[in-house]
C-alpha positions as CSV (number, residue, x, y, z in Angstrom):
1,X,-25.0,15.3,-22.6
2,X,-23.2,16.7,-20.2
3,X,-21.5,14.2,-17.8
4,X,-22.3,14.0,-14.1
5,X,-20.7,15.9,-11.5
6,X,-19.7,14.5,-8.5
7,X,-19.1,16.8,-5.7
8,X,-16.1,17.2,-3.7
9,X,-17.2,16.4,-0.6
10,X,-19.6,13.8,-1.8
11,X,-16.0,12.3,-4.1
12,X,-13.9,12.6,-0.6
13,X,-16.8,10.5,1.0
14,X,-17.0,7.8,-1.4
15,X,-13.3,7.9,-2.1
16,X,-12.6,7.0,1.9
17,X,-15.2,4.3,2.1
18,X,-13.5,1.9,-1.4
19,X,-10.5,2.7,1.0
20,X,-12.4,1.6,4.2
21,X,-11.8,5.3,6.2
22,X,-15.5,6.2,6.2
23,X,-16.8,3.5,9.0
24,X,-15.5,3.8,12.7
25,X,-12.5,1.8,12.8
26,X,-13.9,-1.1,15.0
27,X,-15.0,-4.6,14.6
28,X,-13.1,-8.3,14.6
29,X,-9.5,-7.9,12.5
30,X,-7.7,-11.1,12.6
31,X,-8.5,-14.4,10.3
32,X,-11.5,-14.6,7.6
33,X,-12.7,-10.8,9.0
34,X,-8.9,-9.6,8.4
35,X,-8.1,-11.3,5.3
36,X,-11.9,-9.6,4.4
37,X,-10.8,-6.1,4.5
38,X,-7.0,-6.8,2.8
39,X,-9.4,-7.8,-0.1
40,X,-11.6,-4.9,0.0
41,X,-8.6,-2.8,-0.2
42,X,-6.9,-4.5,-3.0
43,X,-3.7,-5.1,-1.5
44,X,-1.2,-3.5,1.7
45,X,2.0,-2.1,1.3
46,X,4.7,-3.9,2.6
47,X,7.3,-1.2,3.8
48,X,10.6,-2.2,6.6
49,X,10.5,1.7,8.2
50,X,9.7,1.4,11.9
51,X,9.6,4.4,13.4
52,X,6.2,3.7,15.0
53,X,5.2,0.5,13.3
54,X,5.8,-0.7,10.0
55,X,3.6,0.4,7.2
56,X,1.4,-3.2,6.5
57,X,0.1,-3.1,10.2
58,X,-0.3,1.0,10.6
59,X,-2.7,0.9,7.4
60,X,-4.7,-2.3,8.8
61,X,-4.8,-0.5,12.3
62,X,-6.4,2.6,11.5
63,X,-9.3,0.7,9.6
64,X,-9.3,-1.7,12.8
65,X,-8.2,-0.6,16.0
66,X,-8.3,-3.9,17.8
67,X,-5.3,-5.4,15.2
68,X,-2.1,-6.3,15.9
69,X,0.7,-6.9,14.0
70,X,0.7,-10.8,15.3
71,X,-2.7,-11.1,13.3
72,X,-1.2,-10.9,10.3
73,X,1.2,-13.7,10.1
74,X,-1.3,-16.5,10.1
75,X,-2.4,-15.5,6.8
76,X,0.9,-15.9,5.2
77,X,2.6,-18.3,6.6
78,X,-0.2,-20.7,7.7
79,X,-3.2,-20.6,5.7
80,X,-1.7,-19.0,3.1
81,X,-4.5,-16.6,2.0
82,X,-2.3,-13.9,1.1
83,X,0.5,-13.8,-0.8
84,X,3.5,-11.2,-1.4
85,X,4.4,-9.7,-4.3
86,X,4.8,-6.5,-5.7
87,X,2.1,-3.8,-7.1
88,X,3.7,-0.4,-7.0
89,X,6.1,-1.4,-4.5
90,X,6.0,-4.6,-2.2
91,X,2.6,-6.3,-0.9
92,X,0.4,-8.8,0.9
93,X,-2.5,-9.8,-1.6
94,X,-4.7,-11.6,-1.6
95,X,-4.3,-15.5,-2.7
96,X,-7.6,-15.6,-4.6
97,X,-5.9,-12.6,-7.3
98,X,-2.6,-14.8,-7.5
99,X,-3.6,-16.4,-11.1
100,X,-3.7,-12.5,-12.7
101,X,0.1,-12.3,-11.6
102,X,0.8,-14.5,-14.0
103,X,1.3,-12.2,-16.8
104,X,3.1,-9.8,-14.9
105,X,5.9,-12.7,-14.0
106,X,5.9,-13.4,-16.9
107,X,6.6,-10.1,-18.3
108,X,9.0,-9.3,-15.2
109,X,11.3,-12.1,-16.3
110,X,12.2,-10.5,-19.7
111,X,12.0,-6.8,-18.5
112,X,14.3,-7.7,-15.0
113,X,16.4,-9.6,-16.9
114,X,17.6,-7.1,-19.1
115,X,17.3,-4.1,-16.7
116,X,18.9,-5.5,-13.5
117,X,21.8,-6.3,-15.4
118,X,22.6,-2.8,-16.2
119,X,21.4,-1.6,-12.1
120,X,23.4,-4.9,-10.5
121,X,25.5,-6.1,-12.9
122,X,25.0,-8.6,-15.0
123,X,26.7,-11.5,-13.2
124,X,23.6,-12.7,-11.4
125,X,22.5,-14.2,-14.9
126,X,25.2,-17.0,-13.9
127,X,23.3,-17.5,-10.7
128,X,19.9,-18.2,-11.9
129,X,19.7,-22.0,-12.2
130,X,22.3,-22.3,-9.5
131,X,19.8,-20.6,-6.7
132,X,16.8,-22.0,-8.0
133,X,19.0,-25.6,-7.7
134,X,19.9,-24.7,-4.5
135,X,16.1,-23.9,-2.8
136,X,14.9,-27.0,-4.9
137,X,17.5,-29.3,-2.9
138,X,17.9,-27.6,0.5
139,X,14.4,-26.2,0.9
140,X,13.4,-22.4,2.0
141,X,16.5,-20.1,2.5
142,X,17.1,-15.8,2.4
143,X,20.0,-14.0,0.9
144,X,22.6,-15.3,3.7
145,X,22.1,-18.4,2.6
146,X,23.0,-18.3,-1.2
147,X,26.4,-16.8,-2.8
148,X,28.5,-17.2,0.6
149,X,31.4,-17.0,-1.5
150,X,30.2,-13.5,-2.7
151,X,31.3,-10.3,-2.0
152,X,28.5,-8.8,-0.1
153,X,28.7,-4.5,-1.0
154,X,28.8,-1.9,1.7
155,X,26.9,0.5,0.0
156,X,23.1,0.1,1.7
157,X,19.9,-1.4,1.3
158,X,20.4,-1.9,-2.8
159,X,23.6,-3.5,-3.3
160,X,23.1,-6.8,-3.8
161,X,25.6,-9.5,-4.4
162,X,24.8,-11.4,-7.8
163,X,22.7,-14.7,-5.8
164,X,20.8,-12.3,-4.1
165,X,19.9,-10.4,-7.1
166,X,19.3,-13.8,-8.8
167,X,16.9,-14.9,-5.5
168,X,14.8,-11.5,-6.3
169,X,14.4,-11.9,-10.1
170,X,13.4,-15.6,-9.2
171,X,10.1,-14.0,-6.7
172,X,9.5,-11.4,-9.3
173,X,9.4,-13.4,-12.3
174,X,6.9,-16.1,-10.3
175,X,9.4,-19.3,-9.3
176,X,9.9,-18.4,-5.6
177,X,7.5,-16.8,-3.5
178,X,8.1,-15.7,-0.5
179,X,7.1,-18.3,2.5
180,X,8.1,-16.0,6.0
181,X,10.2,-13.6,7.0
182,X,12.4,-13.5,9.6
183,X,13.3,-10.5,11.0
184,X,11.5,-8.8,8.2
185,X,13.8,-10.5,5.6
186,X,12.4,-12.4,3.2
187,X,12.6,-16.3,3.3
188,X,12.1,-17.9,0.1
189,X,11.0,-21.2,-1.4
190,X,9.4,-22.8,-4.6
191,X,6.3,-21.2,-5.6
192,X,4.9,-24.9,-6.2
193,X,5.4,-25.7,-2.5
194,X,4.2,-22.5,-1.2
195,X,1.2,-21.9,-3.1
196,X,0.8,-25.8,-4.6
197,X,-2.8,-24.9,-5.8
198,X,-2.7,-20.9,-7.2
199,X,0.5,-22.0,-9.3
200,X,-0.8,-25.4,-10.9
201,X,-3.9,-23.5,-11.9
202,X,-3.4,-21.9,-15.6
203,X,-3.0,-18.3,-16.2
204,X,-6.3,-16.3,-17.3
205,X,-4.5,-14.8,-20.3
206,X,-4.0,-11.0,-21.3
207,X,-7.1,-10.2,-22.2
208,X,-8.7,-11.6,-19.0
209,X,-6.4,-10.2,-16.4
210,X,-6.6,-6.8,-18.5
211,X,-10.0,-6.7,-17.8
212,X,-10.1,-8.0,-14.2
213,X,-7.4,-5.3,-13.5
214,X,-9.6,-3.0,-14.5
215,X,-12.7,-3.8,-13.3
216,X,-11.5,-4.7,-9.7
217,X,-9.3,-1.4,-9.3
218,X,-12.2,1.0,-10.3
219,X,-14.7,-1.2,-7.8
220,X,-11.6,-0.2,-5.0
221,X,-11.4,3.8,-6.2
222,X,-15.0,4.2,-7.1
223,X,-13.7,6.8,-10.4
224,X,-10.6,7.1,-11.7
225,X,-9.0,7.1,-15.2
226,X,-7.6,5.2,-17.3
227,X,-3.6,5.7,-15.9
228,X,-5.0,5.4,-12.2
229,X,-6.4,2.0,-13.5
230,X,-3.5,0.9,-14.3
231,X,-1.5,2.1,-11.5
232,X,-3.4,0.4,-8.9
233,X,-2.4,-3.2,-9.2
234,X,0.9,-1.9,-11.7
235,X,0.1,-5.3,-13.5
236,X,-1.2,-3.8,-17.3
237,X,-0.2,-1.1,-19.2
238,X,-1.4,2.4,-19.3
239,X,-2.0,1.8,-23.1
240,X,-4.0,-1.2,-22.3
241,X,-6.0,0.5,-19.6
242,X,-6.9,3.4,-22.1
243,X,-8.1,0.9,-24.7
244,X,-10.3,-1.1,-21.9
245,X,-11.8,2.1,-20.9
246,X,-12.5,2.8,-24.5
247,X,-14.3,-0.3,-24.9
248,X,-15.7,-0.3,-21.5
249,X,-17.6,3.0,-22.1
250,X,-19.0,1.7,-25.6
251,X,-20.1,-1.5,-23.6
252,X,-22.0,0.8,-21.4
253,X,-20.2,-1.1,-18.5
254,X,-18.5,2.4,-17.6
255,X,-19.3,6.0,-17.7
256,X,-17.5,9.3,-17.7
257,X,-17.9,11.3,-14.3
258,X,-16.9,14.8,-13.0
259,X,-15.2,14.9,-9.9
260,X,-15.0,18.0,-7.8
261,X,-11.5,18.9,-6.9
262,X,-10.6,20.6,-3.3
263,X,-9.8,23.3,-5.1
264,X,-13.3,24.0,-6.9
265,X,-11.7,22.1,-10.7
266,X,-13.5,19.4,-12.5
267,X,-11.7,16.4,-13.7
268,X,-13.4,13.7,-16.0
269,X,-12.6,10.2,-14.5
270,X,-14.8,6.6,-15.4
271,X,-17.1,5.5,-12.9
272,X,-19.7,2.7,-12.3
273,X,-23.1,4.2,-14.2
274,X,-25.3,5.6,-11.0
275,X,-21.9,6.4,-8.9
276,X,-23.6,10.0,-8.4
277,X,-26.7,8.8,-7.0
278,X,-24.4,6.5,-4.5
279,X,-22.1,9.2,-3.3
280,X,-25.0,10.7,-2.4
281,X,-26.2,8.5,0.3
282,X,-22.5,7.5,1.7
283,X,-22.9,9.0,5.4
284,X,-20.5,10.6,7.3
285,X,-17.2,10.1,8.6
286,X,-17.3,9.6,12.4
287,X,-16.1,12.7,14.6
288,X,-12.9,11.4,15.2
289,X,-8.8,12.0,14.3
290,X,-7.2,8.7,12.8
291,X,-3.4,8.7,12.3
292,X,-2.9,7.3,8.8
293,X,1.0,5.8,7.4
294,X,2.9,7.5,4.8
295,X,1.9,4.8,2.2
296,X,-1.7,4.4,3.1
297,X,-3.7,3.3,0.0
298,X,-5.7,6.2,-0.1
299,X,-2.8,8.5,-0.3
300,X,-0.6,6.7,-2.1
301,X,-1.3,8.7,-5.0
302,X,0.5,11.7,-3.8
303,X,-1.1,13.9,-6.9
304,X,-4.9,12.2,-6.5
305,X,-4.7,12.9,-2.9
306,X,-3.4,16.8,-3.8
307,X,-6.5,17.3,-5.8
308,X,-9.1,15.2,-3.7
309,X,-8.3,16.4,-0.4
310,X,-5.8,19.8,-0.9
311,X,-3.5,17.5,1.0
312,X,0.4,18.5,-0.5
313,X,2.2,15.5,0.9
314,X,6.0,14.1,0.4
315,X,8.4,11.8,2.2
316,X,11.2,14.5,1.5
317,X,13.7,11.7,1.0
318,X,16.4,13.3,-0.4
319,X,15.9,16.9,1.2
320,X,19.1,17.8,3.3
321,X,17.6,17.7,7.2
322,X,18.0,21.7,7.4
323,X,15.7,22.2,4.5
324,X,13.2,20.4,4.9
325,X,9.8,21.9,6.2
326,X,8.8,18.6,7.9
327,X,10.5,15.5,9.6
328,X,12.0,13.0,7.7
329,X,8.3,10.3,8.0
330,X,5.5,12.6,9.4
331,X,2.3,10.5,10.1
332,X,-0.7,12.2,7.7
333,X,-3.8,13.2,10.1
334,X,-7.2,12.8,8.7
335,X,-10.3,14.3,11.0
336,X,-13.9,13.0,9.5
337,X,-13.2,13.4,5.5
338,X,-10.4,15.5,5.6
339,X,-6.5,15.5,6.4
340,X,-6.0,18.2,9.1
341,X,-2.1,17.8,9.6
342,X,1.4,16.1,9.8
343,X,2.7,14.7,13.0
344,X,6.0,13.6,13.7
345,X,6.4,10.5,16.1
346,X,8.3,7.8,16.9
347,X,8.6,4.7,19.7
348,X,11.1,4.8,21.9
349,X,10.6,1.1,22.6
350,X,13.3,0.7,25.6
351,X,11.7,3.3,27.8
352,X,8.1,2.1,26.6
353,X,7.0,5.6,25.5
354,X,5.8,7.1,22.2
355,X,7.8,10.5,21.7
356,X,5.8,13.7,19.9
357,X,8.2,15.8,18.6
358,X,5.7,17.6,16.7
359,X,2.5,18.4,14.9
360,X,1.9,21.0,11.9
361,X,-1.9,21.9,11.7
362,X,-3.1,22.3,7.8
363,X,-3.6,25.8,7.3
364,X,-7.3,26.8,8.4
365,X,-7.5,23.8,11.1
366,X,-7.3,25.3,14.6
367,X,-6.0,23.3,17.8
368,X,-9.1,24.0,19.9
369,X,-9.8,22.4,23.0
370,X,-12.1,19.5,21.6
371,X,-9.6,18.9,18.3
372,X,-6.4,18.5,20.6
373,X,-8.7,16.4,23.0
374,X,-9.2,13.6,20.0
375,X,-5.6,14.0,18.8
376,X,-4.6,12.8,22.3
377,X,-6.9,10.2,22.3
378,X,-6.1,9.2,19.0
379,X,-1.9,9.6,20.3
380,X,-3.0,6.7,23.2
381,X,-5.2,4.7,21.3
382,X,-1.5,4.5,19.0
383,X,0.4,4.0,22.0
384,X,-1.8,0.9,22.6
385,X,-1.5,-0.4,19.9
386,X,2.4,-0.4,19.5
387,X,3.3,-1.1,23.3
388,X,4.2,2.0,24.9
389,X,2.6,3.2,27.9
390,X,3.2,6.6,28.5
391,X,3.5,9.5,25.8
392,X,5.5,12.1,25.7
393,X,5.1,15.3,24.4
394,X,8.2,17.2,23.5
395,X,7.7,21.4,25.2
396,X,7.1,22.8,21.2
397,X,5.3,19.7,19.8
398,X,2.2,21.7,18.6
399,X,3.4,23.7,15.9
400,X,2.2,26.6,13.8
């Protein structure tokens, strides 16, 4: 039989509402309502640049305008709901998943161990027990507060001095976790303190988190295969989420879909049996521009976004500034289900404006009266949200 086919614009529909972009972005977004929608997501990327605001509250914002970055704290660092760890990068997750980190801690301490040595040196082996001694005795302490006898390096954001290193392993491999941070560093103390209840509680085992990985990333991406399982939580292996799939699909628990790419190509993914029929009624998107962070969830797949949305986009990191085709961090624009363009923005925080140096249309969208109205809009409803009361548009902001 031939497997169903999912439309594009039915796929982009469904796609945006897993990732919570289909709904106007309104509604209560602080305490059991925020910590709601961190769940329905999966997790939110944790990221230091600040151009505008950092990455954590720019994805929360634009799925609920009325947050602010001081709603977020709470749920660390009182209640402790969420936790932070690391998926594909760093995190906030949700407490309730914490138990199904325990393989990958456990698996992080033999990889790290062995790896790091060869990226850091291997002198922070030494260090272990001493930090973990150290945070058991004196309580909750960063990187300044271990190895003050160190040499600390010169050479930017990844040289670490061997306690340091040593702190990191310790939070990746599940014996610290991080309790605040102050000025976005990471404070760290025993996992047993912070989380008494999540780390007393007995890991699942493999086969259970392999299927709870699965299962829960394909309810957040609605289709998907078996390496996009995978990479969602980054906990199992793509080998592992090929043979679930496998299984899955005989169970009748999964079945093989066609998604419509922007460009008119069919790609098989799994899906939820019925996921056509659902697509189908999703409404749509509200008539409105939302500006979206580089590492929004549903575009951190740079390649899945590329096919779903004919969206080509890149932080061009390493592209030398006269080279490059766009700034440094340009902020993705999505319009209803589709991403219309690149702006490039930042806060000037001491004069209390938001600067627009610029905007690059996608090619086909044109800057008509009404489109540039709810950019604007969109531009102070940003400016809200981050402090700044006047914006400023630079004389060529609206490019070609």
């Amino acid at each position: 039989m031939t497997s169903p086919l999912i439309a594009n614009a039915e796929a982009r529909r469904l796609f945006l509402d897993r990732h919570a972009l289909i709904e106007p972005p309104t509604g209560p977004a602080k305490g059991d309502a925020l910590l709601a929608l961190i769940h329905r997501l999966g997790f939110v990327q944790v990221d230091s640049i600040n151009t505008v605001e950092r990455a954590h509250h720019m994805i929360l914002w634009s799925r609920r305008q009325g947050y602010r970055p001081r709603n977020l704290a709470p749920l660390l660092e009182r209640d402790r709901t969420l936790f932070e760890h690391w998926t594909h990068d760093a995190a906030v997750i949700p407490v309730a998943f914490f138990a199904y980190w325990k393989l990958r801690f456990a698996r992080d301490a033999g990889r790290i161990h062995a790896r790091w040595a060869n990226w850091h040196g291997s002198e922070f082996h030494d260090k272990v027990e001493d930090v973990l001694a150290h945070v058991r005795a004196e309580g909750p302490c960063g990187s300044g507060e271990v190895g003050t006898d160190e040499r600390r390096g010169k050479g930017g954001w990844w040289e670490w001095h061997p306690s340091k290193t040593a702190l990191e392993y310790l939070w990746r491999s599940g014996e610290l976790s991080v309790c605040h941070r102050r000025n976005f560093a990471k404070i760290f103390d025993l996992t047993e303190r912070v989380h008494p209840e999540a780390h007393a509680a007995p890991p699942p085992g493999e086969a259970a988190t392999i299927d709870w990985s699965c299962n829960a990333a394909l309810d957040r991406l609605g289709f998907a295969t078996s390496g996009e399982l995978a990479a969602f939580w980054g906990l199992i292996a793509p080998e592992e989420a090929k043979a679930w799939c496998t299984g899955a699909l005989k169970r009748g628990e999964i079945e093989e879909v066609r998604i419509e790419g922007a460009d008119g190509a069919h790609r098989g993914c799994f899906a939820r049996p019925g996921l056509s029929e659902l697509a189908a009624g999703i409404p749509e998107a509200p008539n409105r521009i939302r500006i979206l962070s580089p590492f929004d969830p549903a575009l951190r797949d740079r390649n899945r976004a590329e096919r779903l949305f004919g969206f080509h986009y890149r932080i061009e990191v390493f592209v030398p500034a006269p080279k490059r085709r766009y700034g440094y961090y340009v902020f993705p624009l999505m319009e209803r289900d589709r991403m219309i363009g690149r702006l490039d923005a930042k806060c000037l925080r001491d004069e209390g404006a938001l600067s627009v140096t610029a905007f690059w249309p996608e090619p086909g969208i044109a800057m008509g009266a009404g489109r540039r109205a709810r950019l604007e809009a969109e531009l102070a409803r940003l400016g809200q949200f981050t402090g700044c009361r006047d914006i400023w548009f630079a004389a060529d902001w609206l490019r070609p």
